[in-house]
C-alpha positions in Angstrom: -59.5 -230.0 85.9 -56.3 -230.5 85.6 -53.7 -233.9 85.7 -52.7 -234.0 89.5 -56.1 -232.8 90.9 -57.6 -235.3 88.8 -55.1 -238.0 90.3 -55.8 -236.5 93.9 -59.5 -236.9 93.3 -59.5 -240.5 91.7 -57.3 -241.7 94.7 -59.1 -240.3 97.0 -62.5 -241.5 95.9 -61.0 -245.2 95.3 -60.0 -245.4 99.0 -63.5 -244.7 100.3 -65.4 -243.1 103.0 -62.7 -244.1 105.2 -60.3 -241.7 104.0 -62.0 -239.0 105.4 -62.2 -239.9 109.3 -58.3 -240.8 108.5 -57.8 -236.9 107.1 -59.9 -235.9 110.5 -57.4 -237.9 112.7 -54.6 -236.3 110.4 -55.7 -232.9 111.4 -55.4 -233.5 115.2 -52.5 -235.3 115.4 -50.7 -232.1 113.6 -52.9 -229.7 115.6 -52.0 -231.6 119.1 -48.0 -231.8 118.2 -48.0 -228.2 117.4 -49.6 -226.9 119.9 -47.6 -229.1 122.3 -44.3 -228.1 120.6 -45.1 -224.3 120.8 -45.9 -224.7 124.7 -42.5 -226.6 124.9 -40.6 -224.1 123.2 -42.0 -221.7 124.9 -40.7 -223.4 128.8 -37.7 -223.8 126.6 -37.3 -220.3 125.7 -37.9 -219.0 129.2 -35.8 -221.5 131.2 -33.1 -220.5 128.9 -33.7 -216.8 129.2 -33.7 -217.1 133.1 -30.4 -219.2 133.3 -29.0 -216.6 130.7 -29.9 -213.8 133.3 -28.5 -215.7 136.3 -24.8 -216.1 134.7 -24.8 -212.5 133.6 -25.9 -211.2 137.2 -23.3 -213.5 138.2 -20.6 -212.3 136.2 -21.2 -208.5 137.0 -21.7 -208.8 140.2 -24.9 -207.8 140.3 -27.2 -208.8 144.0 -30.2 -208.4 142.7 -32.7 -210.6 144.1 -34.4 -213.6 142.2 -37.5 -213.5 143.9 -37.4 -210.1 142.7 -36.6 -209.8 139.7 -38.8 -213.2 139.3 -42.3 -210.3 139.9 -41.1 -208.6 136.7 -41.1 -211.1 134.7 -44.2 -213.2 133.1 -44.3 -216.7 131.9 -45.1 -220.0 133.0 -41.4 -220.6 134.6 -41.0 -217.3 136.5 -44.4 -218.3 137.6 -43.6 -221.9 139.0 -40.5 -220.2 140.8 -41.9 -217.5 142.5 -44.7 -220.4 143.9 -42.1 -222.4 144.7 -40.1 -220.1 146.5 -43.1 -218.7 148.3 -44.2 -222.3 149.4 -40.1 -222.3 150.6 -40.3 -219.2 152.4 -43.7 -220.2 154.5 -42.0 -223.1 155.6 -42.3 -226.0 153.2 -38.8 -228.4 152.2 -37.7 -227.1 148.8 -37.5 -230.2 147.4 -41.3 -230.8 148.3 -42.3 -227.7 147.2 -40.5 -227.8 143.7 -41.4 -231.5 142.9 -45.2 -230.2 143.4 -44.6 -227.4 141.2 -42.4 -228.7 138.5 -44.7 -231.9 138.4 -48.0 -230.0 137.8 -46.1 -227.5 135.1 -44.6 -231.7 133.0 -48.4 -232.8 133.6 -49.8 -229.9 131.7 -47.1 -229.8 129.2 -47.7 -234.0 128.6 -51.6 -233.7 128.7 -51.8 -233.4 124.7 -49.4 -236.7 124.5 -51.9 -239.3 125.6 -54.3 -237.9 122.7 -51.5 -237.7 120.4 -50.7 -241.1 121.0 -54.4 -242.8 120.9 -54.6 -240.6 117.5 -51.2 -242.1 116.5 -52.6 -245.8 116.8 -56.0 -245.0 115.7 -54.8 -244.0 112.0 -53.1 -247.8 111.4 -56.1 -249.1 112.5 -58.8 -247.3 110.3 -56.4 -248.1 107.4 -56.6 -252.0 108.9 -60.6 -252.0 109.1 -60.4 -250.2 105.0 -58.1 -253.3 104.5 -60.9 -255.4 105.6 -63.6 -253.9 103.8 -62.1 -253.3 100.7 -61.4 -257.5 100.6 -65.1 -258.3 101.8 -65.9 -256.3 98.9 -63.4 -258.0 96.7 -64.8 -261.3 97.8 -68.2 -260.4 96.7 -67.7 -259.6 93.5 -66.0 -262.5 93.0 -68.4 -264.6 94.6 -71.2 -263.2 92.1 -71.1 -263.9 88.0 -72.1 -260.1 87.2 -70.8 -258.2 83.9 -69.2 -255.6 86.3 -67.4 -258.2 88.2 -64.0 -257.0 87.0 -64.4 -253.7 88.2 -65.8 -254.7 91.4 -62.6 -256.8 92.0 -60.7 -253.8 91.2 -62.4 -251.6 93.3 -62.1 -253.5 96.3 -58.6 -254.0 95.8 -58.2 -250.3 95.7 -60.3 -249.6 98.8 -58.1 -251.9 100.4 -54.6 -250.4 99.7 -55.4 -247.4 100.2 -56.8 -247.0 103.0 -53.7 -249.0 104.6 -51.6 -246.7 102.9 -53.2 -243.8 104.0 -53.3 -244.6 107.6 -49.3 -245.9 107.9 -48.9 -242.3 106.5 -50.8 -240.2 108.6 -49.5 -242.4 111.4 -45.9 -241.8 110.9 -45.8 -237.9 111.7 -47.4 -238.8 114.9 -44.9 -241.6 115.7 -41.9 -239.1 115.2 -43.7 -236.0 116.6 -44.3 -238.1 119.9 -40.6 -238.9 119.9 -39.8 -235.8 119.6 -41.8 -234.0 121.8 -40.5 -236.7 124.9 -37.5 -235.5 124.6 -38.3 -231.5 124.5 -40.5 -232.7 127.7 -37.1 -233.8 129.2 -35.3 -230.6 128.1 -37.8 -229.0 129.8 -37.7 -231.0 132.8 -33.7 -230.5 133.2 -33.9 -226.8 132.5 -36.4 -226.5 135.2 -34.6 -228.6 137.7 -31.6 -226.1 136.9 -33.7 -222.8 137.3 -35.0 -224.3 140.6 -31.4 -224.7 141.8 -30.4 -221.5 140.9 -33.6 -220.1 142.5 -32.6 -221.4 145.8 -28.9 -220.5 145.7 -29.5 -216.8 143.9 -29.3 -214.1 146.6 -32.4 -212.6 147.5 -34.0 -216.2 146.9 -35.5 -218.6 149.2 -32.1 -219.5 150.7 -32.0 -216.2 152.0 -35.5 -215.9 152.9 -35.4 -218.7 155.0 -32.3 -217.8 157.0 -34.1 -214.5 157.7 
């Protein structure tokens, strides 16, 4: 076995059994961020695609319809438009029908941050209860006149820095992820309050359906 696989090892077996539901909580707070950042990027990608096609219909002249050419595309944005312009169309305010729309889209896009945020907290604190085991521990051994004492002393010790260390570390990608992923939620929030705009003003759109 070589050095740093023998120093990964030792550190990991001085921290405890605790280190491993840290690792777990590691795993999905990276696997909840991702997968919350991929659907982000992806309403990113497609808000910015649809505003990109608006301007260039716009500067050629072009009349075709958004409500049409919103049926040839996929995606959750084209999606949320063409139900928002159909719930325009049979009647409903636009600003009703949007605000549903948009709304429901945010909420799914948020869903993973209320998991990424209790798994965010939770890491500190399974570092905290390793900090409180590791000095029960350390109190034992000195409490008892053993020939091992020493080591028990050192053990302890060890159990309880590093399991605090462990969980400030694993916590601090889910602080920043969080952070991060609020403000792609507000990106996305903008960029679909502009496509909606657009949607209603675009001819062909709900404007026009409505004066018809």
């Amino acid at each position: 076995m070589n050095l740093p696989l023998e120093r990964v090892v030792g550190y990991w077996s001085a921290g405890g059994w605790l280190l491993f539901p840290i690792g777990l909580v590691s795993l999905g707070i990276w696997g909840y961020f991702l997968r919350s950042r991929a659907r982000m990027m992806v309403v990113l990608r497609e808000g910015a695609a649809l505003l990109d096609q608006w301007h260039q219909a716009g500067k050629t002249g072009s009349q075709v319809g958004m409500a049409d050419w919103l049926k040839s595309r996929s995606g959750a944005v084209p999606m949320l438009l063409r139900l928002g312009l159909a719930d325009v169309q049979h009647g409903a305010s636009a600003a009703e029908a949007f605000a549903q729309r948009e709304q429901t889209c945010l909420a799914l896009l948020r869903r993973d941050f209320v998991v990424l945020s209790a798994l965010t907290a939770i890491a500190p604190l399974l570092g905290l209860l390793g900090t409180v085991i590791g000095m029960v521990e350390t109190f034992d051994a000195v409490s008892l006149l053993a020939s091992r004492q020493g080591e028990r002393v050192a053990a302890g010790i060890s159990q309880a820095l590093i399991t605090t260390q462990f969980g400030l570390v694993v916590a601090l990608p889910g602080v920043f992820g969080l952070a991060r992923l609020q403000r792609m939620a507000q990106n996305a929030q903008a960029i679909l309050a502009e496509c909606r705009a657009l949607a209603l003003a675009f001819p062909g759109g709900a404007a026009e359906g409505v004066a018809r």
